[in-house]
N, C-alpha and C positions, 0 to 999 in steps of 0.2 A: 764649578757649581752652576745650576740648570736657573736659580732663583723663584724656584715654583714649588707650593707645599701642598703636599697631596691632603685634600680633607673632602667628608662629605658634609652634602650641604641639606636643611629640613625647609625644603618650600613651601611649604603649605601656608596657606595666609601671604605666600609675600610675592609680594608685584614682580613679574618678569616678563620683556618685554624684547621680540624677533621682530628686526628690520630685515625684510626680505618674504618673498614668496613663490621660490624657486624650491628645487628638489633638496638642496642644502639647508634651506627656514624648515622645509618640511621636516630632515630628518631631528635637526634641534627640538623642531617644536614634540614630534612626538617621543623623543625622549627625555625630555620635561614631563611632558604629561604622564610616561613609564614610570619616572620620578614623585611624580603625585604632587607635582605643579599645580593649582589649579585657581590661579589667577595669572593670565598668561593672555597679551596683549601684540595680536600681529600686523604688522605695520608693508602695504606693500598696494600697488593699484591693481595689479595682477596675482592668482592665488591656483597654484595649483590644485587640482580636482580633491587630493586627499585635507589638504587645508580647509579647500570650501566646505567639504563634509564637515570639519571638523567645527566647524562655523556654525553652520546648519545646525548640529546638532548640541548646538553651546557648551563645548569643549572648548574652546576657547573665543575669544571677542577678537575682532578684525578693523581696521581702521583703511579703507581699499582705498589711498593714495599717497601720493609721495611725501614722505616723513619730515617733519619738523621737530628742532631740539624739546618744544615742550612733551613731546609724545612720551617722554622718557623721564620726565618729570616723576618722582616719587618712586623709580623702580630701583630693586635691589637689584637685580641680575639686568645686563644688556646685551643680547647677541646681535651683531653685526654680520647679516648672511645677506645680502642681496648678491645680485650678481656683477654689480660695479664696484672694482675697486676704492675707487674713492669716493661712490657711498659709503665704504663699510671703515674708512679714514676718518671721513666727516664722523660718521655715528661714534665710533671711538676717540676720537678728540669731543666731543659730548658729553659724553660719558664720562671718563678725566676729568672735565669741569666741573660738574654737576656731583663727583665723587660716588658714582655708580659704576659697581665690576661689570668689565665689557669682555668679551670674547669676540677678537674677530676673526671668522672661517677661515679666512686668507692669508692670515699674515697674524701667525705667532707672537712675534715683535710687538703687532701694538694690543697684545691684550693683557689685562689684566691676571685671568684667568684661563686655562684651557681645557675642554674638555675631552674625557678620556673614553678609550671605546671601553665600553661594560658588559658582564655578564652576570646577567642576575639569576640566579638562583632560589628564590626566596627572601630567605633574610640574609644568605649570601651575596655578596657584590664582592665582583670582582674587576676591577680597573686596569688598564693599560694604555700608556701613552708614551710616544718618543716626542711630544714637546713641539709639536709641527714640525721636525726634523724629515718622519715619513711616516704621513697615513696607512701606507701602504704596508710597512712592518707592523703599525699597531694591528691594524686589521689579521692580518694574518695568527700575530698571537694572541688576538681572542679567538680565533675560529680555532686553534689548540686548543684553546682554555674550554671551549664552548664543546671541545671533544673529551678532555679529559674531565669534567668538571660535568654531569648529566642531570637531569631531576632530578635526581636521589640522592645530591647534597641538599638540594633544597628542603627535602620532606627530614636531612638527619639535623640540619641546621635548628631546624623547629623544632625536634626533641632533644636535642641539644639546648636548648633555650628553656624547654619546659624543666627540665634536668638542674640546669643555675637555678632558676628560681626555685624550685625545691629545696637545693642543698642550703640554700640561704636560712631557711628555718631549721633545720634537722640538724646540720654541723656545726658548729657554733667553731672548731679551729678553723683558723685559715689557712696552714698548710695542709691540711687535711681535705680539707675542700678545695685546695687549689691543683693537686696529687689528685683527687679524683674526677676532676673534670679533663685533666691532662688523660688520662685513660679513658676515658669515653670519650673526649674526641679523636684519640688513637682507632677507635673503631668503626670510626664514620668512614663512609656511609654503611657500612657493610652488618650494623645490630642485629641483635637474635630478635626476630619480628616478634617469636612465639614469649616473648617475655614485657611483662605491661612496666612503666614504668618505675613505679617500687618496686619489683624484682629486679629491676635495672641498677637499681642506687643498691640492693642487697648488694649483689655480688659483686660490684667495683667497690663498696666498704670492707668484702670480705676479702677481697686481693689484697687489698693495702694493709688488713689487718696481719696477714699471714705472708705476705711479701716482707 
């Protein structure tokens, strides 16, 4: 057993805070903000160009020198990306204390939490991760995922969602409504475009009726 449990997480509103400002802070931080991050606090005396944009155009707050435990003071999330090792020890034994999840880039081992390579879709997400075992496998099977998996789950994800919320008022059984959304997402992405939503819930009530 891996001791890691896969969840997602709703940051908005909550303090998260990248020690680091290399190519690795960069890639956390912008997918934090893909995430809809948006209290997100970077810690680093040096900032690569896409950081500093992102600085620049208050996407996130910058703190440009070398980091102290209080900088971390009051944050839910912690990632530990600089490019020193035992910076990103220190920041993690920090973290620990202070009882803030840390992720550190480097070393699996001392984090809290890991993060997974993703493919969003919409309201799709899809995750994968070997655990820091190898970046290099997760990577590859999202660039699968990212092959099999095109916009057009994302646009059926969405009518798929309009679709729950619908049947929530109009079906009152719950096998019935749980039989019907099982067959409409049998169909994704692939829907008859030419049919508006109520003709949609028609005829998946009239298969089940005569099924």
């Amino acid at each position: 057993m891996n001791g890691f449990f896969p969840v997602m997480l709703q940051l908005r509103g909550e303090r998260v805070v990248v020690v680091g400002g290399g190519r690795v802070a960069e890639r956390k931080t912008l997918s934090l903000l893909e995430a809809g991050a948006d209290d997100v606090l970077l810690i680093s005396p040096m900032l690569t160009p896409r950081l500093r944009a992102l600085a620049n155009e208050a996407m996130i707050r910058t703190l440009e020198r070398e980091y102290i435990i209080e900088d971390i003071a009051g944050a839910r999330l912690v990632f530990a990306a600089a490019d020193s090792p035992e910076l990103n020890g220190k920041v993690a034994e920090d973290g620990r204390r202070i009882g803030a999840w840390v992720n550190t880039a480097d070393d699996a081992s001392r984090s809290s939490f890991v993060s997974p390579s993703v493919v969003r879709r919409g309201d799709l997400l899809i995750a994968v991760s070997a655990l820091g075992a190898s970046p290099a496998l997760s990577m590859r099977i999202k660039r699968e995922l990212e092959e099999r998996y095109g916009p057009e789950y994302g646009k059926a994800a969405e009518r798929l969602r309009r679709l729950r919320e619908r049947t929530k008022s109009v079906i009152k059984d719950a096998a019935e409504r749980e039989t019907l959304l099982r067959l409409a997402a049998a169909e994704a992405p692939h829907f008859k475009m030419e049919e508006d939503d109520e003709a949609w819930l028609a005829r998946l009530r009239k298969l089940i009726t005569e099924g």
